[in-house]
C-alpha positions as CSV (number, residue, x, y, z in Angstrom):
1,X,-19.7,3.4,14.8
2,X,-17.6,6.5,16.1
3,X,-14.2,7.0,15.0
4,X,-11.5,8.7,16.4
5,X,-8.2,9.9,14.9
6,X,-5.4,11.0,16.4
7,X,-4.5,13.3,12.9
8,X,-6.5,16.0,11.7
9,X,-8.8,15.4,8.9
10,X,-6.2,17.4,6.4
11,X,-3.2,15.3,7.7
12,X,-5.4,11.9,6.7
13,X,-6.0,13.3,3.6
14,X,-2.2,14.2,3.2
15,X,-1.6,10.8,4.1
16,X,-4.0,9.3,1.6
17,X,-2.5,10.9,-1.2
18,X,1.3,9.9,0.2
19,X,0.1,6.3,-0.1
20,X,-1.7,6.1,-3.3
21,X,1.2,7.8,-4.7
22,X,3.4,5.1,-3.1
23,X,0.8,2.4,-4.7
24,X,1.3,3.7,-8.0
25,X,4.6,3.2,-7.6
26,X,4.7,0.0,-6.6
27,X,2.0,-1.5,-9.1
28,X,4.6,0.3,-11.7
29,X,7.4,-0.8,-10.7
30,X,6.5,-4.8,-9.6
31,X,4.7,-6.1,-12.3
32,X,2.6,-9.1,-11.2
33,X,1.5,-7.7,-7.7
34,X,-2.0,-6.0,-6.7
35,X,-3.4,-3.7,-4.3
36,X,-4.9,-6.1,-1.6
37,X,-8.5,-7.4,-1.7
38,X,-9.5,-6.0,1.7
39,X,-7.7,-2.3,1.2
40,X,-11.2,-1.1,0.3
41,X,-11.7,-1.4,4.2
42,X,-8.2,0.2,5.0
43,X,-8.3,3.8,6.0
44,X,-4.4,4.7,7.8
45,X,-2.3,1.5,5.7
46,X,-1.2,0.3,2.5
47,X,-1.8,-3.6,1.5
48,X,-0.6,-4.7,-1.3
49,X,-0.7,-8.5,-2.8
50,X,2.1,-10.6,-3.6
51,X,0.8,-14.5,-3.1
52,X,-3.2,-14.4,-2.5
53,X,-5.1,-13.4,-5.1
54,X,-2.0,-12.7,-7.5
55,X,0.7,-15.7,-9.1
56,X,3.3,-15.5,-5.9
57,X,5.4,-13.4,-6.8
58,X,9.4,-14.4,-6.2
59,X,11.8,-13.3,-3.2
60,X,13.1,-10.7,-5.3
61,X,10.1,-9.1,-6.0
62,X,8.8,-9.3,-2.9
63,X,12.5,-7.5,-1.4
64,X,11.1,-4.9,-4.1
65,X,7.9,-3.8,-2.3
66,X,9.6,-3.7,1.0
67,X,12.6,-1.3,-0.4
68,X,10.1,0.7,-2.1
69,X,7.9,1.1,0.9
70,X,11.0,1.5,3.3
71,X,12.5,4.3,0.3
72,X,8.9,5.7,0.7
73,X,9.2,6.2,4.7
């Protein structure tokens, strides 16, 4: 397989960092969710669980991860 970024190799380690700093964050600040199963396989996104392999989480909780991520850019 050949693989082709449009970012250096620098910025996609830049990038890793910014979103295992934003994972942190969320898995401190939303008790009950989990970094998704397949992220393991993810190399340019963030997945995190609310309702598969985790107890769903409510709305509100939920409307947490998406303001962090949002606060996060």
């Amino acid at each position: 397989m050949v693989r082709r970024y449009v970012s250096s190799a620098g910025q996609r380690a830049a990038d890793r960092a910014r979103l295992a700093a934003i994972r942190e964050t969320i898995l401190r600040e939303v008790p009950g969710c989990a970094v998704a199963a397949d992220q393991h396989y993810r190399e340019t996104d963030l997945a995190i669980d609310y309702c598969e392999d985790v107890p769903r989480l409510p709305p509100a909780a939920v409307d947490n991860i998406v303001n962090l991520m949002q606060q996060a850019g």
